[in-house]
N, C-alpha and C positions, 0 to 999 in steps of 0.2 A: 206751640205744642207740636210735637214732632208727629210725623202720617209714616202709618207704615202697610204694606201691602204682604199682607198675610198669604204665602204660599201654599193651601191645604189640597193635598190628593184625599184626603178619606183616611188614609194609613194611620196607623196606630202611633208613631213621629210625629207628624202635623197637628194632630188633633190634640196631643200632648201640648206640642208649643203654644198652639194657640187658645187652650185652657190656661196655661203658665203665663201669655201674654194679656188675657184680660184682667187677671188680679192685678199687675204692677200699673199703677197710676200714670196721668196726664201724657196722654199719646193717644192719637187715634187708628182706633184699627181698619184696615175694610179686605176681606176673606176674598182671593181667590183661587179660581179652580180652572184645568186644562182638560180636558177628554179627549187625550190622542186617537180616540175612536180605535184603539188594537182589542180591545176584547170587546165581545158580544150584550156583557152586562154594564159596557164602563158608565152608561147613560147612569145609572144607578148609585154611581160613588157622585157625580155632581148631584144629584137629589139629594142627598143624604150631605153632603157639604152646604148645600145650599138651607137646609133647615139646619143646619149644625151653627151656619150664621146668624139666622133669623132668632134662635134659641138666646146668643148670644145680642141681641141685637143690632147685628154689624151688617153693614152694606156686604152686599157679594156681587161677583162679577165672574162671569164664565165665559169657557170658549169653546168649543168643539170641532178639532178638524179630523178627517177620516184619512188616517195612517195607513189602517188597517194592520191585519194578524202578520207578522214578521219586519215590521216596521224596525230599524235599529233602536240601539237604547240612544245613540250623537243625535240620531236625528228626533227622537219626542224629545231630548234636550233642549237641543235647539228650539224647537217650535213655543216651546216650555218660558224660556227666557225671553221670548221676542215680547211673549205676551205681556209676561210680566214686566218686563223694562218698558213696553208702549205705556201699559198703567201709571208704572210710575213715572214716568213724564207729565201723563197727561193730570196728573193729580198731585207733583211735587213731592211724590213719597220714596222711601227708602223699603228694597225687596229684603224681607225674611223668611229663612226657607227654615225646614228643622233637621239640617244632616247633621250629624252628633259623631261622636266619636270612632263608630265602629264603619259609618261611612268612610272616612280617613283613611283606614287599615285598608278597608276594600281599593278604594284609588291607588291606592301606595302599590295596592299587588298588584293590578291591572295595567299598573305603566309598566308595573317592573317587568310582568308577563310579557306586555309588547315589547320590551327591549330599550325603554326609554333613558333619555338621558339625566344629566343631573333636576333638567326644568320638570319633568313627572311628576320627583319629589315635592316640589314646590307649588303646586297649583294651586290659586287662586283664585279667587273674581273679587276685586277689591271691594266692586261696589253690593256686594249683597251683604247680609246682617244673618250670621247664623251663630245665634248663642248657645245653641245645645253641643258645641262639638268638644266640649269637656266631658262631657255626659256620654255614657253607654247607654247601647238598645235596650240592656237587660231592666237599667235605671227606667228605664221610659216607659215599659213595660209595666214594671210596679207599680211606677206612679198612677200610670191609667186605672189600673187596678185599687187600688187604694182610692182613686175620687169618683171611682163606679162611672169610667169615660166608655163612650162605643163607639167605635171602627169597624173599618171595611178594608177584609183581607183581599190584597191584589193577586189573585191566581195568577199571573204573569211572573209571581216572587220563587213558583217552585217550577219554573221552565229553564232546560239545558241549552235553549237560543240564545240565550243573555249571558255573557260571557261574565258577568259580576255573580250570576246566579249559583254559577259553577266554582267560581274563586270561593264563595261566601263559604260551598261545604267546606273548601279546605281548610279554612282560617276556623272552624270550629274548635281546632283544639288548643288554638292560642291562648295562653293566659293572659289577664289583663295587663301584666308584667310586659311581653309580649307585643302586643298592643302598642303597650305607652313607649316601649322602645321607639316604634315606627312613627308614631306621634311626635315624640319629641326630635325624630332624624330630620321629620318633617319643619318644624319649629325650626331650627336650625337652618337648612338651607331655603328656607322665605327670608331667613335674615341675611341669610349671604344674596338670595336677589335682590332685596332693597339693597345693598351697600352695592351689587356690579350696576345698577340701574343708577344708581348718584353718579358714582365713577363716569357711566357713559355720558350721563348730563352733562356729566363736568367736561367731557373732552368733546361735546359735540355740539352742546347747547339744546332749544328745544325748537331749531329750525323754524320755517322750512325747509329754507336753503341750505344743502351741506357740500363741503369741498369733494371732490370726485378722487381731487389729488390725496387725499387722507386718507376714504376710504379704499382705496388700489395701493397703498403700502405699508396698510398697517397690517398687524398677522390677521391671517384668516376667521381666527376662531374673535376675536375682539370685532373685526369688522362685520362679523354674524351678527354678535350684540349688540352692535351701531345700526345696524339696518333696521333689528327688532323695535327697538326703540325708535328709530324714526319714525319706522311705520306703525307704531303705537302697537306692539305685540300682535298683528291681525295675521300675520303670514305663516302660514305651516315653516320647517325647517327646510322640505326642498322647495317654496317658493323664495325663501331668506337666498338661499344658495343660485337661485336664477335671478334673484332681483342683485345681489352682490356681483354675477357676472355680467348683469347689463350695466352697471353703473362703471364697470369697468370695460368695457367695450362697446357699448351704446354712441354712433354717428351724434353730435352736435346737431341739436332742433330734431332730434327724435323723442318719442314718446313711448313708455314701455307701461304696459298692462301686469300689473304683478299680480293680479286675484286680490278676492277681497273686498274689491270697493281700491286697491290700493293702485294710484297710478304715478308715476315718474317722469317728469319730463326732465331733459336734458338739455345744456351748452357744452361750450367746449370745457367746461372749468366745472362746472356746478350743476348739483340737480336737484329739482324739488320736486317734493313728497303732497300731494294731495288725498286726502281720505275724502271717498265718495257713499256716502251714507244709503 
């Protein structure tokens, strides 16, 4: 029977999925919840999750750490995922969150605002399970409405701090047309990263060890991709760009720190790639 770790904040999304998730048979669920401590009441949305499982009769599991008011939206992400991926180790389960549709459109504009390149488009996390992202808000919306569901509105949803806050009025007047354009551009260039991620498999293998001589003459923009990959996607673009110039200029029996957990050591010929968890 498959375990899966129910992502719920309280919001009107989660609480959808995981009413949709207890009707579909053999898998076991267990609810949890993060309180980035940023608002005054958030104590209140774990209450209210926390009997939202008991209701449902699922185990639940909480965390609480104090962010506090102006906290980024990368960093309660982060904190967000650590939790959850600890969970699911420690319990052999697979994370389900409920971003849907119209979260998609939002990321699409938020890369595209910062100026991103083609990987923006494509973002992923392989390993989470989000089956609403066919589904629109407005969809989720009704349904709640329709099985008499009750949530808790995130006063953080109508704050100009939050740079998704500010994209969301604009994208108000997309049609769903609109939308599924961005969706499906999406679709598209995840397929083109699985095919440049085989290609690099194919031309570098899955290490540790990779030729120094390969990557110092092949073009710039492929030996980005080679380093990505080696170092399992963990490095910003300007750490790819500093860890590519130490592999190519790095003394023999030095050792280079890329961030991350990511470290390189070096020969005269060859370097290896160690992930430091």
């Amino acid at each position: 029977m498959a375990r899966y770790i129910v992502a719920v904040s309280g919001g009107v999304d989660s609480v959808v999925l995981l009413d949709m998730l207890t009707k579909v048979p053999k898998h076991e669920l267990l609810v949890a919840h993060v309180d980035h401590g940023i608002r005054h009441d958030s104590a209140e949305d774990a209450q209210f999750v926390r009997a939202l499982a008991a209701k449902y009769g699922l185990p639940f599991h909480a965390t609480r750490v104090e962010l506090g008011w102006g906290a980024s939206e990368e960093r309660a992400r982060q904190i967000r995922y650590e939790y959850l991926r600890n969970l699911a180790d420690i319990y052999d389960a697979k994370i389900v969150t409920a971003h849907h549709a119209d979260d998609i459109v939002e990321t699409v504009a938020i890369n595209l605002h910062r100026g991103t390149g083609w990987r923006g488009l494509s973002t992923h996390d392989s390993d989470i399970v989000r089956p609403l992202l066919g589904t629109y808000k407005a969809q989720l919306s009704e349904y709640a409405r329709r099985n008499g569901l009750l949530w808790r509105e995130d006063s953080t949803n109508q704050s100009d701090q939050y740079l998704r806050n500010r994209l969301r009025r604009h994208l108000t007047g997309f049609t769903v047309e609109h939308k599924q354009k961005l969706i499906t551009l999406r679709h598209e260039q995840l397929a083109y990263k699985r095919k440049i991620e085989r290609e690099v498999l194919r031309l570098i293998g899955d290490g540790p060890t990779y030729s120094r001589y390969f990557f110092s003459h092949i073009p710039t923009a492929v030996a980005m991709e080679c380093v990505r990959l080696a170092t399992k996607a963990r490095l910003t673009r300007p750490q790819l760009q500093r860890a590519l110039l130490a592999i190519k200029t790095t003394q023999p029996d030095k050792t280079y720190e890329a961030g991350a957990g990511v470290r390189l050591d070096f020969t005269s010929r060859n370097f290896t790639v160690t992930l430091i968890k």
